[in-house]
C-alpha positions in Angstrom: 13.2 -41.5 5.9 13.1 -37.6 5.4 12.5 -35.2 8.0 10.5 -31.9 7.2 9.1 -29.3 9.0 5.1 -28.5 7.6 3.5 -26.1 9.1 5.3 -26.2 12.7 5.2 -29.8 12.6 8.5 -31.9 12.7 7.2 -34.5 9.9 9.5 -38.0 8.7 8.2 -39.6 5.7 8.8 -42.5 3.9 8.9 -41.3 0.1 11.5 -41.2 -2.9 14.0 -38.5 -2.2 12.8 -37.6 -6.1 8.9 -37.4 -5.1 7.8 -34.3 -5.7 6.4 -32.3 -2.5 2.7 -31.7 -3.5 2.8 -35.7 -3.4 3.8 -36.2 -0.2 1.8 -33.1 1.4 -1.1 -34.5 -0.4 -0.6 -38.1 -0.8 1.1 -39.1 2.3 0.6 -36.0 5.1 -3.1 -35.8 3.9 -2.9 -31.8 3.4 -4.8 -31.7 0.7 -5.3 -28.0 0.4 -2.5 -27.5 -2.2 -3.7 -28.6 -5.6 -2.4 -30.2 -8.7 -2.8 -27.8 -11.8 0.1 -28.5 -14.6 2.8 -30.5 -13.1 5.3 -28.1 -14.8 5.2 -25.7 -12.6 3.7 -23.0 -14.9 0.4 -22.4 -13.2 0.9 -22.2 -9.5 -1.9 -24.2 -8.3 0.7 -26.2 -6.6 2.1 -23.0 -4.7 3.6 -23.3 -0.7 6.3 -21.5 1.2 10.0 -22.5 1.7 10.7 -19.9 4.9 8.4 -17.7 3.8 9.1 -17.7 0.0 6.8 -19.0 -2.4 7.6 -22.4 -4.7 6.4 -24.7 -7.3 5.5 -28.1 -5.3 4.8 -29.9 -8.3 8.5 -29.9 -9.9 10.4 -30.0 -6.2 11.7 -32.7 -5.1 11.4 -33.5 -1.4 14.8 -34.1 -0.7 15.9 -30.5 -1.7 13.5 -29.2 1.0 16.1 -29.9 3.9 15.6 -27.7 7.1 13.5 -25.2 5.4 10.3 -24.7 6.7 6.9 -25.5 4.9 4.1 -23.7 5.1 0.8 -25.1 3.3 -2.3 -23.2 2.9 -3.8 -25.1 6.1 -1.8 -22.7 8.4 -1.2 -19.5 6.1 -4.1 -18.1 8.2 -2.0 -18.0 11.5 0.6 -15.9 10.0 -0.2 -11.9 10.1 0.2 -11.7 5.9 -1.6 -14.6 5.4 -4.6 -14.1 7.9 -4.8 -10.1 6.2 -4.7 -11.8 3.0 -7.6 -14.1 3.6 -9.6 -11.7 5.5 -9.6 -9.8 2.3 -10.4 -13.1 -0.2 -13.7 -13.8 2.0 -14.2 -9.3 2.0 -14.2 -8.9 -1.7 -15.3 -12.6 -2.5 -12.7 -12.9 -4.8 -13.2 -17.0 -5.3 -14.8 -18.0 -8.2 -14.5 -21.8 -8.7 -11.8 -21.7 -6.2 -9.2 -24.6 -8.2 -6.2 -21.9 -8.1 -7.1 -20.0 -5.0 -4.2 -21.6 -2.0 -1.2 -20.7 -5.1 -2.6 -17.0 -5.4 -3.1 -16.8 -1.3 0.6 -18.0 -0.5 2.2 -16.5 -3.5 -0.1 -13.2 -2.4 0.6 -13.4 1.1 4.4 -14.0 0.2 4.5 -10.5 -1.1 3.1 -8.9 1.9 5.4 -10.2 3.9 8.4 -9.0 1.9 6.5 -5.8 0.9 3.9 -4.4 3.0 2.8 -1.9 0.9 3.3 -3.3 -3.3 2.7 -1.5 -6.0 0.7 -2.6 -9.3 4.2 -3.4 -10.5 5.3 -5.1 -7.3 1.6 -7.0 -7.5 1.8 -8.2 -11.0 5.6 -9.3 -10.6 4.6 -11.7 -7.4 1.5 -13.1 -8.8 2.7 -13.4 -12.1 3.0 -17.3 -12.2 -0.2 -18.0 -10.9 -2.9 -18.6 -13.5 -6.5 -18.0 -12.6 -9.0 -19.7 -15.5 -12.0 -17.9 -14.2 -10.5 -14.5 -14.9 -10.5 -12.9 -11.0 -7.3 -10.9 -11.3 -9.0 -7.7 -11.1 -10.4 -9.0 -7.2 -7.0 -10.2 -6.4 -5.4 -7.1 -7.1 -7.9 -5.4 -4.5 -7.6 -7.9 -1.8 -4.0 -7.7 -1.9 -4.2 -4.0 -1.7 -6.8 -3.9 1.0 -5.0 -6.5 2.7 -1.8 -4.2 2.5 -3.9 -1.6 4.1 -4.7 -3.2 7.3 
């Protein structure tokens, strides 16, 4: 059994300490928010937060979580980053298909909460590793700055 902590929630789960995480917040929790994109961590589809930082859930083993705490797209709206950063997806309508948006909202919201106000530079090095197919970077780069401004 392995204890974790998703999204305020003391969770024990029955799993391969080698399972990676997006499998058992998908597969077993039922959080299905957090999508499969590459399984090689390359595209950040899979993205959550370990206390706050963003990570690959596709390559990381549950067991490595430990005591850190997971956050999931599901509750990235109750933080004050995430709900700013959200506000600003519906504003500007940045979805398109939608497949990659919960990766670019926790990696995006990730950076405001370590940098209230990014630069381009700061922008492109946090959202670097999340690949969007439909082409919407220009739109996240203007929620994330709107977002920064509120």
């Amino acid at each position: 059994m392995i204890a974790l902590n998703v999204n305020g929630e003391e969770r024990n789960v029955d799993v391969p300490e080698d399972m990676p995480l997006l499998w058992v917040l998908r597969d077993v929790i039922g959080l299905t928010g957090t999508k499969f994109g590459c399984g090689i961590a390359q595209c950040g589809a899979c993205t959550v937060q370990l206390d706050g930082r963003p990570v690959r859930s596709c390559v990381l083993p549950v067991a490595s979580v430990g005591a850190r705490k997971v956050t999931t797209i599901e509750a990235i709206g109750t933080t004050p980053a995430g709900k700013k950063i959200q506000d600003a997806w519906l504003d500007l309508e940045v979805i398109q298909c939608g497949y990659c948006q919960s990766g670019q909202i926790m990696s995006a919201s990730a950076l405001l909460d370590r940098n209230p106000a990014p630069s381009d530079r700061d922008i492109d090095a946090a959202m670097s590793g999340n690949i969007c197919r439909c082409g919407t970077y220009t739109r996240i780069r203007a929620a994330i700055k709107q977002a920064a401004k509120a």
